[in-house]
C-alpha positions in Angstrom: -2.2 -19.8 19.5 -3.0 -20.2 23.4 -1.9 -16.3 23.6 -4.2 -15.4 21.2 -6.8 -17.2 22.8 -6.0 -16.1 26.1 -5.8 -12.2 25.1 -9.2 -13.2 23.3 -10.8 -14.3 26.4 -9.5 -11.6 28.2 -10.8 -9.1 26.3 -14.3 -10.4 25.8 -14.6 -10.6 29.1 -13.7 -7.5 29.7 -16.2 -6.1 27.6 -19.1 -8.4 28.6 -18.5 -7.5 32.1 -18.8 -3.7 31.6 -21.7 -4.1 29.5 -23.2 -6.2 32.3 -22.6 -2.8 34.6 -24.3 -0.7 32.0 -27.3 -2.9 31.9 -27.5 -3.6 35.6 -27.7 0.0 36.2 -30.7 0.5 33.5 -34.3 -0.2 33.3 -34.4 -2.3 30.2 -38.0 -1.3 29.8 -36.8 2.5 29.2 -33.8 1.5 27.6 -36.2 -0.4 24.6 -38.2 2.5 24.5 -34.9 4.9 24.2 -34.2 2.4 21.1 -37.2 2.9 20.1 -38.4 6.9 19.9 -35.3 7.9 18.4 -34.9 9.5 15.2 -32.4 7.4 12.7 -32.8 9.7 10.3 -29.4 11.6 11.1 -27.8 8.3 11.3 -26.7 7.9 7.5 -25.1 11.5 7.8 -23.1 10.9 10.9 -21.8 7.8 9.5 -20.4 10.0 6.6 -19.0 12.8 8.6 -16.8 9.5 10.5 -15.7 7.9 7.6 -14.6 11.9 6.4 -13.0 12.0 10.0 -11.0 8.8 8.6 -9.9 10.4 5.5 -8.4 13.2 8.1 -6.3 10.4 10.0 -5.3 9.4 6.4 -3.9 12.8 5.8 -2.3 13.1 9.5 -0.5 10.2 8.6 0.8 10.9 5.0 2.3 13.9 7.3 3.9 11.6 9.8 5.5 9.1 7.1 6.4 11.7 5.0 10.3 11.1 6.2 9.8 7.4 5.1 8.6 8.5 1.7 5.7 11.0 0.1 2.8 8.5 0.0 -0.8 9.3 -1.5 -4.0 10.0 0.8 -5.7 7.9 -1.4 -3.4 4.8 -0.6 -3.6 4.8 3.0 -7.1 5.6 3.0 -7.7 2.2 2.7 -5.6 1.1 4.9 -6.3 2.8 7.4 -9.8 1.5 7.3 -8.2 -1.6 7.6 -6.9 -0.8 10.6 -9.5 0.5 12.6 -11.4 -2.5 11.0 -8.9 -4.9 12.8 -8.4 -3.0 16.4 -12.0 -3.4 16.4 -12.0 -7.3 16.0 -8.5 -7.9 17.5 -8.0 -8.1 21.0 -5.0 -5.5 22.7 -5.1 -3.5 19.3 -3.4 -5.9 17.4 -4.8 -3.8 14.6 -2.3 -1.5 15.0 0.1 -4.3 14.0 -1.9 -5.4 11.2 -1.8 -1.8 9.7 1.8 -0.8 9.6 2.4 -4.8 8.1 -0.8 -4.2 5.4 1.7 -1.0 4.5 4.6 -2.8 4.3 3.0 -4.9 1.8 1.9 -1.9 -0.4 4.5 0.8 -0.1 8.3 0.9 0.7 8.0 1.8 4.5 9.2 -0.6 7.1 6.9 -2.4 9.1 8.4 -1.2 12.6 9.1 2.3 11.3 5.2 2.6 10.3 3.8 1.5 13.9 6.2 3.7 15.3 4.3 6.7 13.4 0.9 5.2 14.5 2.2 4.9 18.1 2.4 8.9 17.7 -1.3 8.9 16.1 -2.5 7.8 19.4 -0.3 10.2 21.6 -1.7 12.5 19.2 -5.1 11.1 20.1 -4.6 11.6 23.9 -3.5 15.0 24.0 -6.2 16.5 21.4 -9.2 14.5 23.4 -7.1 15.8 27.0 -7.4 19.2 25.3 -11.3 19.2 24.4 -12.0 18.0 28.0 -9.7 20.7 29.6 -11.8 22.9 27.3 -15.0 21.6 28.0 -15.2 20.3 32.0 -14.2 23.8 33.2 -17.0 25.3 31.4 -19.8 22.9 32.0 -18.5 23.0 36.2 -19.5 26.7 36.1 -22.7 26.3 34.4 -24.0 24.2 37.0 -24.2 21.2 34.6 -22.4 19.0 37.1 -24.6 19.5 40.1 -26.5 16.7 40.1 -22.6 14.6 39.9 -21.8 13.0 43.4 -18.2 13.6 45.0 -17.0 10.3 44.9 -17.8 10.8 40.7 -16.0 14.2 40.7 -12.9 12.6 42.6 -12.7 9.7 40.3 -13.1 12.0 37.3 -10.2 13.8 38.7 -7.5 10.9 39.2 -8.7 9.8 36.2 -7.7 12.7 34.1 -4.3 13.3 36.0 -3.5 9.9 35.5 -4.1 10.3 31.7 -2.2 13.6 31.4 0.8 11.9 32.8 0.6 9.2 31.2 0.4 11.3 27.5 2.8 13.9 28.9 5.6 11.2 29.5 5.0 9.4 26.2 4.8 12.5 24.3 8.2 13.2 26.3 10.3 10.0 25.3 9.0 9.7 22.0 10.1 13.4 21.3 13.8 12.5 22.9 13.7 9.3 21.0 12.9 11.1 17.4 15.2 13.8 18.1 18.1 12.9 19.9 20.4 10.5 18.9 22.6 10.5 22.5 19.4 9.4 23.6 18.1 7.1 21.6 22.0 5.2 21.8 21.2 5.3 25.8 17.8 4.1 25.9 19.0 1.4 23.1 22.3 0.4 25.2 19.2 -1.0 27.9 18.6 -4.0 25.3 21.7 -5.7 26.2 20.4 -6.9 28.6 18.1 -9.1 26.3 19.3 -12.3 25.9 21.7 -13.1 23.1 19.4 -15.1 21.4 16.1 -12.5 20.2 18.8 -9.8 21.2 19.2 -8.7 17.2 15.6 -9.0 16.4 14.5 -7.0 19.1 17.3 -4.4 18.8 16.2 -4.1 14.9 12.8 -3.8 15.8 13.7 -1.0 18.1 16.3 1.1 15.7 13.5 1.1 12.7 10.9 1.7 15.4 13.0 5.3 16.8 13.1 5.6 12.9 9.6 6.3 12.1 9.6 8.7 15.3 11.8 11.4 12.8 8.6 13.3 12.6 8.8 14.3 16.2 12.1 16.7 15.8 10.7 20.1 16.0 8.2 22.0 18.0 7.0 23.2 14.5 6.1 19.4 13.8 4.6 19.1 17.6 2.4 22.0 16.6 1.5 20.9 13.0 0.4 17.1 14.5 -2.1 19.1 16.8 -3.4 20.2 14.8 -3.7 17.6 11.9 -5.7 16.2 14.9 -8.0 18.7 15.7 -10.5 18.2 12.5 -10.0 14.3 12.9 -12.0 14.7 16.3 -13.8 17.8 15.6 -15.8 15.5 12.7 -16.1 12.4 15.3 -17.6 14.9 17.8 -20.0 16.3 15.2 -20.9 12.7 14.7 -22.1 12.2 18.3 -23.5 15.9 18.4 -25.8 14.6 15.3 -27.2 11.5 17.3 -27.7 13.4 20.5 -30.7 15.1 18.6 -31.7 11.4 17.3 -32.0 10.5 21.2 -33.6 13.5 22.5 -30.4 14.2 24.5 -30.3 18.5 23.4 -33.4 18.4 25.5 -31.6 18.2 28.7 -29.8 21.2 28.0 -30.9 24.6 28.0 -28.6 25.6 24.2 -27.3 24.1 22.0 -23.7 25.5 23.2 -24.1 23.7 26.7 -24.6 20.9 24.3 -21.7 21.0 22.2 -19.5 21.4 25.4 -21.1 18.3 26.5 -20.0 16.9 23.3 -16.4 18.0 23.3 -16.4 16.0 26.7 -18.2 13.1 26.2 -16.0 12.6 23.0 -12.7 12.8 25.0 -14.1 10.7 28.1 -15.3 7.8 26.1 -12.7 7.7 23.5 -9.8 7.8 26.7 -11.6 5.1 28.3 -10.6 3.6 24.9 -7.0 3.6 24.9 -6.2 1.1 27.5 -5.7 -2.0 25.7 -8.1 -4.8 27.1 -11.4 -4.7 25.7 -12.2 -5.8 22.2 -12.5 -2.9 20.0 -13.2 -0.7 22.9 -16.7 -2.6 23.4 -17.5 -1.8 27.5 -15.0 0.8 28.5 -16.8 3.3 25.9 -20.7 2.3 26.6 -19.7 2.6 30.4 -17.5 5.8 30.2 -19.8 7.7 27.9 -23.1 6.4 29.7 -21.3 7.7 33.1 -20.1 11.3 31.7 -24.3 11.7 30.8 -25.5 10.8 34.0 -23.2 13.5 35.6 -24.9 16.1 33.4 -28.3 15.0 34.6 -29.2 12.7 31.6 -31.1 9.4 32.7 -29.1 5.7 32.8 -31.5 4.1 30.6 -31.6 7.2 27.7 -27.6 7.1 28.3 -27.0 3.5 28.5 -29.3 3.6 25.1 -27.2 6.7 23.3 -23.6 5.3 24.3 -24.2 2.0 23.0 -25.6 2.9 19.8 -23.4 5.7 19.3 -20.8 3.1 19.3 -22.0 -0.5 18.1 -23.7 1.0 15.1 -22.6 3.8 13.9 -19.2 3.9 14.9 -18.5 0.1 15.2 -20.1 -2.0 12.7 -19.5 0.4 9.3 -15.6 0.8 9.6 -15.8 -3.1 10.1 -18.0 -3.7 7.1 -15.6 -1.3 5.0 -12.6 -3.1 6.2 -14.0 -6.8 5.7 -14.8 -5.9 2.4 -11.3 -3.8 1.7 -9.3 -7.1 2.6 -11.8 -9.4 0.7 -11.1 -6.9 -2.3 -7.3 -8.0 -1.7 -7.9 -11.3 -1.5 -6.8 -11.2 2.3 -7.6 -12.3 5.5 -7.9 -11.1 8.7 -6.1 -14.0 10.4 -3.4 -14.4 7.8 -2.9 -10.6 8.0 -2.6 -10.8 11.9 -0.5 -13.6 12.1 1.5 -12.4 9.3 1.8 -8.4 11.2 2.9 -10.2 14.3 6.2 -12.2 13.2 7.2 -9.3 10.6 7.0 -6.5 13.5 10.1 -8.1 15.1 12.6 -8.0 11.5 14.6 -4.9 10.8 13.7 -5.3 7.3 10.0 -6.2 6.6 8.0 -4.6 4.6 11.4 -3.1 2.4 11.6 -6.8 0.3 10.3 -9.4 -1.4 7.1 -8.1 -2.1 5.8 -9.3 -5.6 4.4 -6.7 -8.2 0.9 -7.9 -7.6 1.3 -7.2 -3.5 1.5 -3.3 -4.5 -1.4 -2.9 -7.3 
């Protein structure tokens, strides 16, 4: 209980103190009249297009636990708004944990196994949101978008998106060798014996069923395929925060509507990367702070930013899954502390999710 609270604390205050950054560098006077002006009447729709977005991750990942087992879209649809539900009120995505257990419960797919395939969702993530920025910053550098952008942004921009690269290249790497080679997996699992005797099964359980669920990754065909599963997952978020750019007035900054959607394609892929570092609570800070920065390189004020990014997020990207999810688990009599509790000590057995579930645990 004190590491919950501790990774709570953490994360709140990561997120407040980004949020404090965001509104140091606004005029709060501009920011409530940002709030203000704006046109909600494209809000309903975006909200739509997202939660279509979500049926696409649903489909992505019927295709990576199709080794475990041929499991309906319209089973892990609600599950997976479950998830996203729980990463966004869980500190250090937790909510990862809480979906592949919540799976375990409904279908015959081990616990491990499963986060292993969502493990792969986010490299999957990465490399599509790497992609639309590689697409995108090039472009928008050309046009003269970025003039107005000071070195020391364009330097830190830079390191940032090596790091990332790397960082997704040499996941992407291991989990391939892992899911497709068994010398290597035998290696890289011969490095647990050095665990202590004691959690040494557990953990070495944990990490066979884990290399399971990574069977997906064992041709370049299935590299490709994942891509693009991918591509209309963030294609439809993007059209999301393309839609609430109009709401704001933010096309206006931008002399077509092409400009615009390469600004899109990168704001999308710098807020959402700022995302995947584990810290803040359901990405609260990182994103507002990220996003509000890419807009102010393209010449967009801090306040109309500031405004945009943390609407974008909080409402209509925040608060529906969560509303959805709350009400998904109160349909199934659940909660989300039993359910995160419960995700954290199955993760670690080589068998969960594969017994003792009682006819009314699967519908």
């Amino acid at each position: 209980m004190f590491i919950n609270k501790w990774q709570f604390w953490l994360g709140g205050a990561v997120s407040a103190g980004l949020l404090l950054l965001l509104l140091y560098q606004v005029d709060l006077g501009e920011l409530k009249d940002a709030l203000r002006d704006a046109n909600y009447f494209l809000l309903a729709p975006s909200i739509a297009v997202y939660f279509v977005a979500v049926l696409f991750r649903a489909v992505r990942w019927r295709y990576l636990l199709a080794p475990m087992g041929l499991i309906p879209v319209g089973r892990l649809y609600p599950v997976v708004v479950i998830g996203y539900m729980a990463n966004n009120l869980l500190p250090v995505r937790l909510g990862e944990l809480v979906r592949s257990y919540f799976l375990a419960r409904r279908e015959n797919v081990n616990t491990s196994s499963a986060l292993a395939t969502i493990a792969v969702e986010r490299v999957y993530d990465g490399i599509t949101l790497l992609a639309f920025a590689t697409l995108a910053a090039p472009w928008l550098l050309l046009l003269g978008e970025f003039d107005g952008a000071a070195d020391v942004s364009r330097t830190t921009g830079i390191i940032f998106l090596a790091a990332t690269i790397a960082a997704f290249g040499v996941l992407l790497a291991v989990f391939t060798l892992l899911g497709s080679s068994p010398a290597f997996a035998a290696r890289m699992g011969g490095l647990l014996n050095f665990v202590p005797t004691g959690p040494r099964p557990k953990i070495k359980g944990f990490y066979w069923t884990f290399v399971a669920g990574l069977a997906v990754l064992n041709s370049p065909s299935k590299h490709l395929a994942l891509f693009l599963y991918s591509l209309p997952v963030w294609l439809l978020e993007g059209s999301m925060y393309f839609m609430l750019a109009y709401s704001f007035g933010i096309d206006e900054h931008f002399d077509s509507v092409g400009v615009l959607l390469l600004v899109v394609l990168l704001l999308t892929a710098t807020s959402n990367l700022a995302t995947s570092v584990p810290s803040a609570i359901g990405g609260i800070g990182p994103f507002e702070i990220v996003a509000q920065q890419t807009l102010m390189a393209l010449g967009v004020g801090a306040s109309l930013a500031g405004a945009y990014s943390g609407f974008v997020h909080l409402v209509a990207l925040w608060l529906p899954v969560n509303v959805a999810g709350l009400a998904l688990l109160w349909k199934n009599n659940l909660s989300l502390r039993e359910m995160s509790a419960a995700s954290r000590a199955a993760s670690f057995e080589p068998t969960s999710g594969l017994a003792g579930e009682s006819a009314g645990e699967r519908d």
